[in-house]
C-alpha positions as CSV (number, residue, x, y, z in Angstrom):
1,X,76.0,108.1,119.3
2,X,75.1,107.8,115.6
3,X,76.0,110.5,113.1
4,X,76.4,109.3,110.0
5,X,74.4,106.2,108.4
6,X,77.0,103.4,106.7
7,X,77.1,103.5,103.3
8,X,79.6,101.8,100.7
9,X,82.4,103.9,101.1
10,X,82.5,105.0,104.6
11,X,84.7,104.0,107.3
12,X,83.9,102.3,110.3
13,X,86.0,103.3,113.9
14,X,86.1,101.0,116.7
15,X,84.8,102.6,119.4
16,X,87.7,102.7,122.1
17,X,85.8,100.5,124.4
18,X,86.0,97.2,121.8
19,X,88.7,96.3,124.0
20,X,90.0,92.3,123.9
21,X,88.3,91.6,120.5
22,X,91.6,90.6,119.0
23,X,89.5,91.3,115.2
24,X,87.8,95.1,115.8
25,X,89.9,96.1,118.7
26,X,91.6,99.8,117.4
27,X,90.2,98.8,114.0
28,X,89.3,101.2,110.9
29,X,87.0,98.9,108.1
30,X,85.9,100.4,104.7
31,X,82.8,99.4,103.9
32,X,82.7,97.6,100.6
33,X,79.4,96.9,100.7
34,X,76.1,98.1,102.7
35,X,72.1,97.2,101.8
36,X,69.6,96.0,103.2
37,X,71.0,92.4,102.9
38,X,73.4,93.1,105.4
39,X,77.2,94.7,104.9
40,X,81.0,93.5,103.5
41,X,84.2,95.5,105.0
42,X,88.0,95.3,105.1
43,X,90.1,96.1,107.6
44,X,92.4,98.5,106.8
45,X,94.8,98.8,109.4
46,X,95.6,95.2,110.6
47,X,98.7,94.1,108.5
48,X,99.6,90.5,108.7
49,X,103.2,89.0,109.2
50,X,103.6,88.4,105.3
51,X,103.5,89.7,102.1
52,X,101.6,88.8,98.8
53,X,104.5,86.7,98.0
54,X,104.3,84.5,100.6
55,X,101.1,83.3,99.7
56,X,101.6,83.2,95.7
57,X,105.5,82.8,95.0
58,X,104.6,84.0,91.8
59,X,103.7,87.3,92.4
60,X,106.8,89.6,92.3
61,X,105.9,91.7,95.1
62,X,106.5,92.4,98.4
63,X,102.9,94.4,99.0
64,X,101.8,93.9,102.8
65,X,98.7,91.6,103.3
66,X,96.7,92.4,105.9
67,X,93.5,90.8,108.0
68,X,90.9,91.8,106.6
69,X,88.3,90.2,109.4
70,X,87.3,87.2,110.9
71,X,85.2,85.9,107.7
72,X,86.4,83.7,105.2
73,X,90.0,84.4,106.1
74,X,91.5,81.3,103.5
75,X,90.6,83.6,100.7
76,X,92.8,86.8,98.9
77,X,90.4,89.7,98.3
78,X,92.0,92.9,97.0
79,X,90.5,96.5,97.0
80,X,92.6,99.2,94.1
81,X,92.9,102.4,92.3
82,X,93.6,101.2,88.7
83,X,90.0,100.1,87.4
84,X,91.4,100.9,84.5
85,X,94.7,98.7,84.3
86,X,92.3,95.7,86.0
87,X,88.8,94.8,84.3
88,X,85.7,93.8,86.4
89,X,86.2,95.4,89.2
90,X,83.2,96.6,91.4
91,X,83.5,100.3,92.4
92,X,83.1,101.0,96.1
93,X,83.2,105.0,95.7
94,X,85.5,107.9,95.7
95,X,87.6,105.9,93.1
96,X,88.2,102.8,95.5
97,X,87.3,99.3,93.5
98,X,86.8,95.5,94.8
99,X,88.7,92.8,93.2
100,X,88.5,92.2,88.9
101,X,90.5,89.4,87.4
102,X,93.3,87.9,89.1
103,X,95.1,86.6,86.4
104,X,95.7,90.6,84.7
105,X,96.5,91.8,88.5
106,X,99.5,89.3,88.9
107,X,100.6,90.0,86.0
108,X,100.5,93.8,86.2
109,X,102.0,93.5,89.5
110,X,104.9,91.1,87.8
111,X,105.2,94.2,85.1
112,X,105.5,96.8,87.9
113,X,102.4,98.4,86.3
114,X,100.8,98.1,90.2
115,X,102.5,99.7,93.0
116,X,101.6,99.7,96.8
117,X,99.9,102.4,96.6
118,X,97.3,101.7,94.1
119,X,96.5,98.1,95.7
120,X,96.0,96.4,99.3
121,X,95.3,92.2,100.1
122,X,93.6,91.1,102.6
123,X,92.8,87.7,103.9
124,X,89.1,87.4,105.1
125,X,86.7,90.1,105.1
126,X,84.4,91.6,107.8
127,X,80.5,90.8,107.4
128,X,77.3,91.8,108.9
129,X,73.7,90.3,108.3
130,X,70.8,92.5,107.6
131,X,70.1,94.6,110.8
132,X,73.7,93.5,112.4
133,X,75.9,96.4,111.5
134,X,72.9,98.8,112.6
135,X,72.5,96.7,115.9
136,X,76.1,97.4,116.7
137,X,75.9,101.2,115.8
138,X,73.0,101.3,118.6
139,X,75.3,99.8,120.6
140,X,77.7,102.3,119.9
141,X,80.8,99.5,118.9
142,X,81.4,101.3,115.7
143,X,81.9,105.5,114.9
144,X,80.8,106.0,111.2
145,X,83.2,108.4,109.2
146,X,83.0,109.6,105.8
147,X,86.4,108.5,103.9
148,X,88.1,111.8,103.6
149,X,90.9,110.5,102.1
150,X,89.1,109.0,99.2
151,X,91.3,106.4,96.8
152,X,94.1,107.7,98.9
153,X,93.1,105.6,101.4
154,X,94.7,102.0,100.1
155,X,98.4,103.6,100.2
156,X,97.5,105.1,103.6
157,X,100.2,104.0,106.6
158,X,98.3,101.7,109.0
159,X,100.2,101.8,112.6
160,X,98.6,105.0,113.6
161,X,95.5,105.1,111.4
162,X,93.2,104.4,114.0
163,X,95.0,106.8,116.6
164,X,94.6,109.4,113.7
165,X,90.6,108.8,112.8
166,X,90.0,109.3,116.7
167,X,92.0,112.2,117.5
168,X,89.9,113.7,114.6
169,X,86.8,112.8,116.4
170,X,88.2,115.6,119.2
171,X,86.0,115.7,122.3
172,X,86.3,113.1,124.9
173,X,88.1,111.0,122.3
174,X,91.3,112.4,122.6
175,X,92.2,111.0,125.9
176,X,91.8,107.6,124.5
177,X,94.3,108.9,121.2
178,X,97.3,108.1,124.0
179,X,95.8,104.8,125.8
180,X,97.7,102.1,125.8
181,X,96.3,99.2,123.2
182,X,95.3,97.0,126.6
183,X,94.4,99.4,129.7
184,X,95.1,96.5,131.8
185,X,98.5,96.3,131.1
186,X,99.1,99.8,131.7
C-alpha cells in the first residue's frame, strides 16, 4: 500500500514483515536524497557500539554513531541542524542538512558549540538505483511517512522509534507495535 511518494525529507518504515534482514529489519531511513537517479538514506534508529570518539580520538565527544546502511559503511557521513555554525552543507528539508566541512565540525564539536542534539554519525548509508526504491514500495518493504518531527528528528531517542512510527500508522499495525523483534523466538 503506497500513500505517499519519497521525497528528500521523508521517512521510510520497514514494513513489519522485513523480518531477518539484519540492515532494514524495524528500521526508520531519512531520505537524503531522492530523483530520478536513484535514492541516498540514513538510518536513523540503528546505533552502533561506539561513539564518534572511538573512531577519531580527536573529537571530544561522546555522540552515538550509528549504522547508517549497508553501503559504503568505512566512511563518517553526518546529517545536522547548525547550517549555520558548519559551511557547505546540502539541505535535506525541514531544516535537516547533509555533511559541510569536517575540519569546522570537529572543531565546533571540540568547542562544545555542537551538542547531540543538533548532530548524528553514521557509518555507511542506505542507497537505491533509479527504479529500486519504487520497486520495493510495490512490494510493500517500505511505509513512506512525512517527517513530522522536522530538524527535531536528529536528537530523536532511537530504541522505540520504529515501535513509535508504526503504532502511528494505527490499523492492523498496532499488533505488530508489541511483536517481539524475531517472531520465531517468541
Amino acid at each position: 500500500m503506497i500513500s505517499l511518494k519519497p521525497k528528500k525529507g521523508h521517512l521510510l518504515i520497514a514494513e513489519p514483515s522485513t523480518i531477518g534482514d539484519l540492515s532494514f529489519n524495524r528500521s526508520v531511513v531519512l531520505l537524503a536524497d531522492h530523483n530520478t537517479e536513484g535514492s541516498v538514506g540514513f538510518i536513523l534508529n540503528k546505533p552502533l557500539g561506539f561513539t564518534i570518539q572511538d573512531l577519531m580520538p580527536e573529537i571530544n565527544g561522546s555522540f552515538k554513531v550509528y549504522n547508517g546502511g549497508p553501503v559504503e559503511q568505512d566512511n563518517l557521513y553526518f546529517i545536522h541542524n547548525v547550517p549555520d555554525l558548519i559551511p557547505n552543507s546540502i539541505e535535506i528539508s525541514n531544516g535537516i542538512y547533509w555533511g559541510g566541512d569536517f575540519e569546522s565540525t570537529k572543531d565546533l564539536i571540540n568547542r562544545g558549540m555542537i551538542k547531540a542534539n543538533n548532530i548524528r554519525f553514521f557509518l555507511g548509508y542506505t542507497g537505491w538505483d533509479a527504479n529500486q526504491l519504487d520497486d520495493e514500495l510495490e512490494e510493500d518493504s517500505w511505509i513512506v511517512s512525512e517527517n513530522s518531527y522536522e530538524n527535531k528528528i536528529i536528537g530523536k531517542p532511537s530504541d522505540s522509534f520504529w515501535k513509535e512510527k508504526i503504532m502511528e500508522l494505527g490499523g492492523t499495525y498496532l499488533i505488530w507495535s508489541n511483536a517481539p523483534e524475531n517472531p520465531t523466538l517468541n
